[in-house]
C-alpha positions, 0 to 999 in steps of 0.5 A: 558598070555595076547592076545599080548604075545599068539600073539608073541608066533604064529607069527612064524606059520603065513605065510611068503610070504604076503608082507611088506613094510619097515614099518612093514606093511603087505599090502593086495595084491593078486596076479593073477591066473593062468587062469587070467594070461593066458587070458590076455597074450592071449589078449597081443600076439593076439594084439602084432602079430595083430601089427605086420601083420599091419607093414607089410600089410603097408610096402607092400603097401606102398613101390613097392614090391621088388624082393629081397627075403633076404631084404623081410625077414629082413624087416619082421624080424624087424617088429616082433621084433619091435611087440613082444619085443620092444613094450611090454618092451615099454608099460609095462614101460611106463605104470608101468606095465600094458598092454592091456590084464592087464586092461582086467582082472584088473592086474598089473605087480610089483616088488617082493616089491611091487614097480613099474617095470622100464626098466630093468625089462620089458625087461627081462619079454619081452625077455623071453617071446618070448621063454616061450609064443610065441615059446612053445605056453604058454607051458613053462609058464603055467608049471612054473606059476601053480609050483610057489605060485604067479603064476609067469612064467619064466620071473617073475623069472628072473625079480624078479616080479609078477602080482598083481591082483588090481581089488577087488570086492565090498563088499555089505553085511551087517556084523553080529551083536555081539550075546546078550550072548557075551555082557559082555564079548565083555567089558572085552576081550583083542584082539591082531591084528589078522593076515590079512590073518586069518582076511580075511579067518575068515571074508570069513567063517562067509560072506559064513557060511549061505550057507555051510553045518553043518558039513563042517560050524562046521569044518572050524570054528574049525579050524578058532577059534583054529588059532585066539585063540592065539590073545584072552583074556580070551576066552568065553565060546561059539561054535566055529562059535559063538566065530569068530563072537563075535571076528570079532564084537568086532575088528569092533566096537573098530576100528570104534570106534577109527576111530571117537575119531580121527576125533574129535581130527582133528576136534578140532585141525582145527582151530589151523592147519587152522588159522592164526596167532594172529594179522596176517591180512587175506587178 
């Protein structure tokens, strides 16, 4: 059995909630945490209700004050309804998801596809959230959000969206080389794609290994080389950490590899792509 059909075999026990699109590919998201989410609804109802004593503080001193205690309170009712619902759905829509407090922890509101948000969705989220932020205190919302997977509060839930964590941190460290003892089998090995989340938890493990200790080292990479083990053909004989480096070093070599044989095909086929017509005058 090649690592293609251990692969098919495994594809049940992988995880179900990363997203794909309508292509079959699994895109590489992250959602936000609950502490990210709580501190940029923090920023937004501190700026919302920021906006909405301003309305006031302007219409009080720019129109003589009135006597009339219900035309005082209709007229501080609008403007916060105007701060807390109208101008969230405004922005969020607007901006395809993003308000103040998403740009200060690098956050997005999305579809559960992935798409962009549109009117309808923003004013769920905005209309709930006078109930789950404003009234409860952020109560509700971090009670729904720390019980759902993708730390969605109520909102969410009801939309159908999600916040979706797009600020990634650069990767500055220099990836391990393939060990010498792994050297002939790295010409004969058959690797399937391995799954992004098990490529992302195994590229972790061998970025954290140095500074782990022995034990915890030796168990997680037990566990990550018996989860990689259906993608591999045939299988060397070598510890379990040893292996998940040789895999990690074979995948990206031949990727690279394939990344240059198709420059050099573009490059061969640019004169065709680019030039002109035989006869055709360049003018």
């Amino acid at each position: 059995m090649n690592a293609t059909d251990r692969a098919d075999r495994y594809s049940d026990l992988t995880r179900d909630d990363e997203l794909v699109t309508g292509e079959a590919v699994a895109l590489d998201v992250r959602p936000a945490s609950v502490i990210l989410r709580a501190a940029g609804s923090i920023i937004d109802t501190i700026a919302y209700l920021a906006l909405y004593l301003l309305i006031l503080l302007a219409f009080f001193t720019t129109v003589a004050v009135s006597t009339d205690t219900a035309l005082t309170q209709a007229i501080s009712v609008a403007a916060l309804v105007f701060s807390v619902l109208i101008v969230p759905v405004l922005v969020e829509t607007l901006t395809h998801g993003r308000s103040l407090g998403k740009l200060a922890i690098g956050a997005r509101i999305v579809r559960d596809d992935g798409g962009a948000i549109s009117l309808r969705h923003a004013f769920i989220r905005a209309l709930t959230g006078v109930l789950e932020i404003i009234m409860t205190v952020g109560g509700l919302a971090a009670i729904t959000a720390l019980l759902n997977g993708r730390s969605k509060r109520l909102g969410d839930l009801l939309a159908g969206t999600y916040s979706q964590h797009e600020r990634v941190q650069r990767n500055k460290e220099v990836p391990r080389p393939l060990p010498e003892s792994l050297l002939p089998w790295s010409q004969t090995v058959d690797i399937a794609r391995l799954p992004d989340q098990l490529a992302r938890r195994v590229a972790q493990f061998l970025r954290q290994s140095p500074h782990l200790t022995r034990p915890t080292r030796e168990r997680l990479a037990q566990t990550l080389a018996a989860e990689a083990t259906p993608f591999v053909s045939p299988l060397p004989d070598v510890p379990a950490e040893l292996f998940l480096i040789g895999v990690a070093a074979v995948r990206r070599e031949r990727e690279y590899t394939a990344l240059l044989l198709e420059r050099e095909r573009l490059a061969r086929l640019a004169p065709v792509l680019t030039g002109l017509p035989h006869g055709f005058p360049n003018r």
